[in-house]
Structure formats: C-alpha cells, structure tokens
C-alpha positions in Angstrom: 0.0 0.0 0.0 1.2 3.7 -0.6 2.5 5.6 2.3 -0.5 7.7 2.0 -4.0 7.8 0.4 -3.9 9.7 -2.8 -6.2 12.3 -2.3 -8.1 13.5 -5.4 -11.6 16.0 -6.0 -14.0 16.5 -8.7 -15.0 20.2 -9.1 -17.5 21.4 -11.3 -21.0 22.3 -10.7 -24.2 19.5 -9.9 -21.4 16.5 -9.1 -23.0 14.7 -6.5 -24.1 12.1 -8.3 -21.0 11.6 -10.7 -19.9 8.2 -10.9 -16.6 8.9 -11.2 -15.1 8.6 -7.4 -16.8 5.1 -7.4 -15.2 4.4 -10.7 -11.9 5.4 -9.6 -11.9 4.2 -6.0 -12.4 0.7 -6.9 -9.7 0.7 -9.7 -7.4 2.3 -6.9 -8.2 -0.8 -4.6 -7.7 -3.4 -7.8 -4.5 -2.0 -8.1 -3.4 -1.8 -4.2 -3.7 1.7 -4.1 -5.2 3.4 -1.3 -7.6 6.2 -2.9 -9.5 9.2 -1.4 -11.8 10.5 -4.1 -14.2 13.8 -3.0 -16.8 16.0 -4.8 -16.1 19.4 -4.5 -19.5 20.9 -5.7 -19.2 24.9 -6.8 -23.3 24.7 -5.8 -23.5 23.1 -2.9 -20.5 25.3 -1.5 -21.9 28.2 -3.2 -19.4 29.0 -4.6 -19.3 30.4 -8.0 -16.7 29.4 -10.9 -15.4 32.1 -10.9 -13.8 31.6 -8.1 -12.0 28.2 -9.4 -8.3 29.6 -9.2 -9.2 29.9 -5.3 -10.3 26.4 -5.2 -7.2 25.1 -7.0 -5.1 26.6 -4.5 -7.7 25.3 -1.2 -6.8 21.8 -3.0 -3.0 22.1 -3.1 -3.1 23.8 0.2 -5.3 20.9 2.1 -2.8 18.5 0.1 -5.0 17.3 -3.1 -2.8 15.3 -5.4 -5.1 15.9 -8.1 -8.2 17.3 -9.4 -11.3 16.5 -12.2 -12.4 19.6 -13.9 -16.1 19.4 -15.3 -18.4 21.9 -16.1 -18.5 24.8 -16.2 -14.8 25.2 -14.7 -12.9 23.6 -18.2 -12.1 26.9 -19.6 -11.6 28.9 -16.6 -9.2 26.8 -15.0 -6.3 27.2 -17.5 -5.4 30.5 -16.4 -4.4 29.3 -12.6 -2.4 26.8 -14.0 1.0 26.7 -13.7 1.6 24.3 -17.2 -0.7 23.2 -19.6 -0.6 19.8 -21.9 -0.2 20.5 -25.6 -3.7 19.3 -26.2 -5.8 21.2 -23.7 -3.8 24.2 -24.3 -4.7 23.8 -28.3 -8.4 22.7 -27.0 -8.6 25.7 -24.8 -10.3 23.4 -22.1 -8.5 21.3 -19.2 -10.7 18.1 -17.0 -7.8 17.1 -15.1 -5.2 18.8 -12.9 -2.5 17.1 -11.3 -0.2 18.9 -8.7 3.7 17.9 -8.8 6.0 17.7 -6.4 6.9 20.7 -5.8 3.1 21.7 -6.0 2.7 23.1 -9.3 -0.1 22.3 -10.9 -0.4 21.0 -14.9 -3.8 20.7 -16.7 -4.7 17.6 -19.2 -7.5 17.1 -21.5 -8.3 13.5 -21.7 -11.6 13.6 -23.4 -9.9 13.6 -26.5 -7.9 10.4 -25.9 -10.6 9.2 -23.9 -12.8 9.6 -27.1 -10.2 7.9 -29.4 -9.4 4.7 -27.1 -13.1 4.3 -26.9 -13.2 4.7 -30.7 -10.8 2.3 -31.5 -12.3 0.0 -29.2 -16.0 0.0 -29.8 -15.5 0.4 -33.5 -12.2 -0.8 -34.9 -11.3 -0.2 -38.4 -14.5 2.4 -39.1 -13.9 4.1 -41.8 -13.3 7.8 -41.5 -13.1 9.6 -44.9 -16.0 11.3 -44.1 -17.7 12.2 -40.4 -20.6 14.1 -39.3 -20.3 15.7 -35.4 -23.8 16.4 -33.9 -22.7 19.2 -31.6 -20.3 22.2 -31.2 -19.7 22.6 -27.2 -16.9 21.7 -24.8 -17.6 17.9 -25.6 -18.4 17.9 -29.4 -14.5 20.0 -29.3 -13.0 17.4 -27.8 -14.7 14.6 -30.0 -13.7 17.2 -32.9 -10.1 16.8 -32.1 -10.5 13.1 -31.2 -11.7 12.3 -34.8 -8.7 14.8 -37.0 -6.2 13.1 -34.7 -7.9 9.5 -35.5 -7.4 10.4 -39.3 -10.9 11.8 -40.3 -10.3 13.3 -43.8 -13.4 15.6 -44.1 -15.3 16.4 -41.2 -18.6 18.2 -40.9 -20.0 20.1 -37.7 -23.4 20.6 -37.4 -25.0 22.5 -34.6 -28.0 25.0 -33.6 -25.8 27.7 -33.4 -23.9 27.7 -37.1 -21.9 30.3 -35.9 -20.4 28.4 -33.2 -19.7 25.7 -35.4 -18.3 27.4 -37.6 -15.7 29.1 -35.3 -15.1 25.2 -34.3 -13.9 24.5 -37.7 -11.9 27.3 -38.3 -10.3 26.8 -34.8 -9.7 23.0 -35.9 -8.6 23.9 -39.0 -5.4 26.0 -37.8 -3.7 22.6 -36.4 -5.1 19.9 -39.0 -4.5 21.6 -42.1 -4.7 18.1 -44.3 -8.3 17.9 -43.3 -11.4 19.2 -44.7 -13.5 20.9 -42.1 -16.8 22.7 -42.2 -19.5 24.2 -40.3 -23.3 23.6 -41.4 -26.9 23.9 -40.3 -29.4 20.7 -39.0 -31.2 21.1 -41.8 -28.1 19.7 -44.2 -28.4 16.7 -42.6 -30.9 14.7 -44.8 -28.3 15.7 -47.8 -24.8 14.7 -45.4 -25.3 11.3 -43.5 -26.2 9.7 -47.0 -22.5 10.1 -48.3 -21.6 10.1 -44.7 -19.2 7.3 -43.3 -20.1 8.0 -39.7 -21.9 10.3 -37.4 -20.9 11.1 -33.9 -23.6 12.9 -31.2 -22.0 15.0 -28.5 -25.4 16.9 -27.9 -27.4 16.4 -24.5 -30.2 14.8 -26.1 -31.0 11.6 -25.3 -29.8 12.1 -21.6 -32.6 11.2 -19.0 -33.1 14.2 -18.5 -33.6 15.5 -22.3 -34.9 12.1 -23.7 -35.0 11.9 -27.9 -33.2 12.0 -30.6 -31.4 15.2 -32.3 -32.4 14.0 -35.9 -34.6 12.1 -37.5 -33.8 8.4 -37.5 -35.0 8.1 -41.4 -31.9 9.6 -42.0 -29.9 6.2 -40.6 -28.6 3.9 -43.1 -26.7 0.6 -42.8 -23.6 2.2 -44.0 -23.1 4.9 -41.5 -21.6 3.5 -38.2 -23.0 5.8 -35.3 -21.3 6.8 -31.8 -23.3 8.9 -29.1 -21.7 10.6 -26.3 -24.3 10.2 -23.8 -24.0 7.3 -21.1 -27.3 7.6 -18.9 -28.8 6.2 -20.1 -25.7 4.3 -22.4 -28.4 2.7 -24.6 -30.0 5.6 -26.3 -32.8 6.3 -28.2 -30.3 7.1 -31.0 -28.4 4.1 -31.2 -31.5 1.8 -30.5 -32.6 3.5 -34.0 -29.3 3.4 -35.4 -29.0 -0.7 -34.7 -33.0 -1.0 -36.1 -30.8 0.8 -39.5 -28.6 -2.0 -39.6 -25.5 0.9 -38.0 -22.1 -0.4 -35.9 -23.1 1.5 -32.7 -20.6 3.3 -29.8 -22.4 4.3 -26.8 -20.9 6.7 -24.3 -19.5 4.4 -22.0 -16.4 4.2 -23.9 -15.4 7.7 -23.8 -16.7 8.1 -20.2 -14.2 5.2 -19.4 -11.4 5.9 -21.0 -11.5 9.3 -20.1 -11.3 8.1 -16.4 -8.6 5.9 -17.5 -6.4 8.4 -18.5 -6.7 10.8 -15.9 -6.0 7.5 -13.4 -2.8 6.8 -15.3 -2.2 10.6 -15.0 -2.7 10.5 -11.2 -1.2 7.7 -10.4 1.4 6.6 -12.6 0.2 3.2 -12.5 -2.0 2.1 -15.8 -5.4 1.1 -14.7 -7.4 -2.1 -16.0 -9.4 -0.6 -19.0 -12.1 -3.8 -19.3 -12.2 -3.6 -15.4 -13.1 -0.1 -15.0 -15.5 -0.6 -17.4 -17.2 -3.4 -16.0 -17.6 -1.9 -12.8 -18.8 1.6 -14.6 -21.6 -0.6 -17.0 -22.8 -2.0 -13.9 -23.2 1.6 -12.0 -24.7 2.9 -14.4 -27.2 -0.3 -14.7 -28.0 0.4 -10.7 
C-alpha cells in the first residue's frame, strides 16, 4: 500500500451524483492503491466558478494530489495553471489537474484520448473519410479533435448555433491543415449522413433528462456506423434506431471510461485495467 492515500476531487457544478469517485476508487483498490476520491460541488459550497483559481489553490493547500475539472470550470481553470498539456492548451479546455511535487499544478484534456481509445475500441477499423459531429460545445470539441487526430479526412460540424460551429472548424482547421473541415446547419443533414461514413452525437439529447433524438432516425442507413456521447442512459434512443438501421453503434460508455482511465494513469502513474473499469462503470450505471 502507498505511504499515504492519494487524495483526489472533482470540481465542477451539480457532481453529487457523478460516478466517477466510485469508478476510480475501486480501480485504486484493484490495483493496491489506497484512494481518497471527493466531490467538491461549486453549488453546494456556493461558490461560483469564478472563483476556481481559489479552489485550486484550497486543494493544493489541504494537500490534493489531483483534481477532475467538469463543467462549467474547463475553460476557466487554464489560467491558474501553472503548465498546460499541448492538447488542452490547443483545446482551450483542461478536465484534469495534477499537482507535482513541488506543488505546481499541470492541466490535461483527456476527453480527446478518452474519445479515441473508446473509438478504437467499440468500433475498430471504421472508416473515416467522411464524419458528421452532432454538436459544437466543450464535448463535441473534444470529439472534434479526437476524430482529425484519429485520421478523419473531411469532417462536418453541425450545430444550432452555425456560428459556433463554424468558429469550431476554423479553430480545428489551424492545427489539422490536411483535413477538410466545415460548419453547417441541422437542416443539411438529410443531404450529409447519406455520403456520410459515420456520425458522432455530443449533444445532450437523449440524456434522462432531455430524452429523444437530435435527428430524425430516417436519415440512418446501414452504412453509416453511429457513436453517441451520452451514457445515462448508455443505450439511447439514437443508437437503438441506429441498430433498427442496420448501423455499428458506440455508446458513451467508452469515452466516459477511458476518459477516467487516462486521468487515473495521470494521477497515479500506475496504468489502470481498461475492461475492469469498465465493468464496474456498466454495472453503475445499470443500478
């Protein structure tokens, strides 16, 4: 066992019920670790997010080895930091912090890798030439980057606000310059997702809370392969349409694991059981 318990938080608004200190904790004890995980909820503290550099240094101070950064705290967090990772700093967004030694503190993005090892996981050997993203927020950019650094040649974003996605692309298109990237509107879709390889969802429809779909499902088709970003519930009203189509489905249970997974490895030093984690994680979310 470790000298002392690794003491880690998750900040970020509405986190009580987060499954991630479960998910960790157990991996922790798997792996002979002793593991402290806490929520530190901005609401329940009232505290606003503003305020987040002040919380960083509360952490370091009461001896945190590491924090979770979730919304809305992603973006305002990288200026308290005292280094950033190459691909947060290029993402503009940071979900893990990790406090060294001598108590400086380095941000991390790992919902882009967490994205891309679920990827290659749940779908192996997709194709990629051409990819529709559903969303333009703080988790359609990181599925956005996921997908480029995956190999996506051409790569359309399609959101509510075309303006947003359209400052996503150009944004994307400054560090993937081989790639074809373009903003459009929801009603393009019925002309896109027929040429389309795949289609990836990183809106909040479909959550329990905001139950549906974000497109028709007429406009499935046996060759488009369909990933949603949503994991409660993890089987969707999407991707129970998209399998009715005849699609290769990813729920959100891969990214939400391997996400963990990374910021674990980050923590610890120690590389976590992926098909563990997510056992456990499946069957949390089942309860």
């Amino acid at each position: 066992m470790s000298q002392r318990p690794y003491l880690v938080g998750l900040v970020g608004t509405g986190v009580g019920p987060s499954l991630t200190p479960a998910l960790h904790m157990a991996e922790a004890h798997a792996q002979g670790l002793e593991y402290v995980y806490r929520t530190i909820d901005l609401d329940e503290l009232g505290c606003p997010p503003a305020r987040v550099g002040e919380v960083l240094a509360w952490a370091r101070a009461l001896g945190y080895d590491a924090l979770n950064i979730t919304h809305p705290c992603k973006q305002l967090v990288l200026e308290h930091l005292d280094d950033v990772d190459p691909v947060a700093a290029a993402l503009g967004a940071v979900n893990t912090v990790v406090f060294g030694p001598g108590g400086g503190a380095t941000g991390f993005n790992t919902d882009v890798t967490g994205f891309a090892h679920g990827f290659g996981e749940g779908l192996p050997a997709a194709p990629l030439d051409d990819v529709v993203l559903v969303g333009a927020g703080g988790a359609g950019t990181a599925v956005a980057e996921a997908l480029l650094r995956l190999g996506t040649g051409h790569l359309t974003i399609v959101d509510l606000d075309e303006e947003r996605a359209r400052t996503l692309g150009d944004a994307l298109a400054t560090r993937h310059a081989a790639a074809h990237i373009e903003a459009s509107s929801f009603a393009k879709l019925s002309a896109l997702l027929p040429d389309s390889d795949g289609v990836v969802h990183a809106t909040p429809t479909g959550m329990a809370a905001h139950p549906g779909m974000a497109f028709s499902a007429e406009l499935l088709h046996p060759g488009l392969w369909v990933a949603d970003i949503v994991y409660r519930p993890l089987d969707t009203a999407l991707l129970r349409a998209a399998r009715a189509a005849g699609c290769r489905t990813l729920d959100g249970g891969h990214m939400a694991v391997h996400q963990a997974t990374d910021a674990f490895a980050l923590i610890t030093g120690v590389t976590p059981d992926a098909t563990r984690m997510s056992r456990h994680f499946r069957s949390l979310v089942a309860e």
